[in-house]
C-alpha positions in Angstrom: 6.9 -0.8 58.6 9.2 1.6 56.8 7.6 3.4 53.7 9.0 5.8 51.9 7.2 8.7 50.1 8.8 8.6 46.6 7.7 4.8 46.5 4.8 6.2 45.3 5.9 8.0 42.6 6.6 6.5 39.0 10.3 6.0 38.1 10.3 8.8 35.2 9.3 11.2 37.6 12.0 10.2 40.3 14.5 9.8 36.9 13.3 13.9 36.1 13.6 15.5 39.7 13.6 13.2 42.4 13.5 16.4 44.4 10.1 17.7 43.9 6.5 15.3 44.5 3.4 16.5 42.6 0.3 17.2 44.8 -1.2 14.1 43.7 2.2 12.3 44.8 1.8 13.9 47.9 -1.9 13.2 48.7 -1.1 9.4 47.9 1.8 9.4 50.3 -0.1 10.6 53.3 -2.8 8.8 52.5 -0.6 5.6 52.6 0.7 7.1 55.5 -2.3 7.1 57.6 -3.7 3.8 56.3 -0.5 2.0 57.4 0.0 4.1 60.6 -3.1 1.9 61.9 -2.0 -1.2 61.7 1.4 -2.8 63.2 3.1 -5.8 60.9 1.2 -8.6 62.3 -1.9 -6.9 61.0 -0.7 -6.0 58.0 0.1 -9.0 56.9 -2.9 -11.0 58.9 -5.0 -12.6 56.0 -8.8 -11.1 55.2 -11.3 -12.2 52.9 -11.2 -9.8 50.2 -13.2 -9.0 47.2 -14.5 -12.0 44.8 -11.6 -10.9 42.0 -8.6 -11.4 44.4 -9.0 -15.2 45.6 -9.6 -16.6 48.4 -7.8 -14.4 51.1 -5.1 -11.8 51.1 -3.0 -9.9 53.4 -4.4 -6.1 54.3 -1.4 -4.8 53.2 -2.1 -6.5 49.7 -5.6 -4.8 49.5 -4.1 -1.7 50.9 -1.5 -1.8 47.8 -4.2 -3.1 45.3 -6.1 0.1 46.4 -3.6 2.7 45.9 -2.6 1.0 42.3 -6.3 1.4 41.7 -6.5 5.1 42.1 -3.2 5.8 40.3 -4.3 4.0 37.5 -7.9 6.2 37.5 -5.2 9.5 37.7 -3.7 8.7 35.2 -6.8 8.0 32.7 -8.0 11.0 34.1 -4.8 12.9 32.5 -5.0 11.5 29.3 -8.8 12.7 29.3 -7.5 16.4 30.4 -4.7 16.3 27.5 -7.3 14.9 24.9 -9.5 17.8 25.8 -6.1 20.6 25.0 -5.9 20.8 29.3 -2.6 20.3 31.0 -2.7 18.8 34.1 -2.5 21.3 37.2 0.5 18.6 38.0 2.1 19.0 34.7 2.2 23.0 34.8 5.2 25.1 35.5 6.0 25.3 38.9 3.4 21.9 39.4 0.2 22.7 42.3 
């Protein structure tokens, strides 16, 4: 399975500089990375029994997705917190982490 790094990244940050990946862009990718590295396609796509709020059965690489979606979403509530609170994210500086 191919997967590229900037898949990870939202489309107004590849629009602004597709060139450059935030730390937290980067952490995801590897992370991705490593999950998917230990499984071939046939696992991937082998169906599980996941949690109660996703049906009956899904493919690991559903849950796999699902998970990374998750902890996006939690960066990103954690950014608004930071700019509520007059802190710019160490992602959003100059020069980025």
């Amino acid at each position: 399975m191919i997967v590229s790094v900037t898949d990870t990244m939202p489309q107004a940050t590849r629009a602004r500089n597709p060139g450059s990946l935030s730390l937290a862009h980067q952490l995801q990718a590897v992370r991705m990375h490593v999950v998917l590295k230990e499984f071939d396609d046939e696992q991937l796509n082998e169906r599980v029994i996941p949690p109660p709020y996703m049906g009956r059965s899904a493919s690991r690489l559903r849950l796999i997705y699902g998970s990374m979606q998750h902890t996006l979403d939690i960066y990103g509530q954690i950014v608004v917190y930071l700019r509520l609170n007059g802190i710019v994210p160490p992602a959003s500086r100059p020069g980025g982490l």
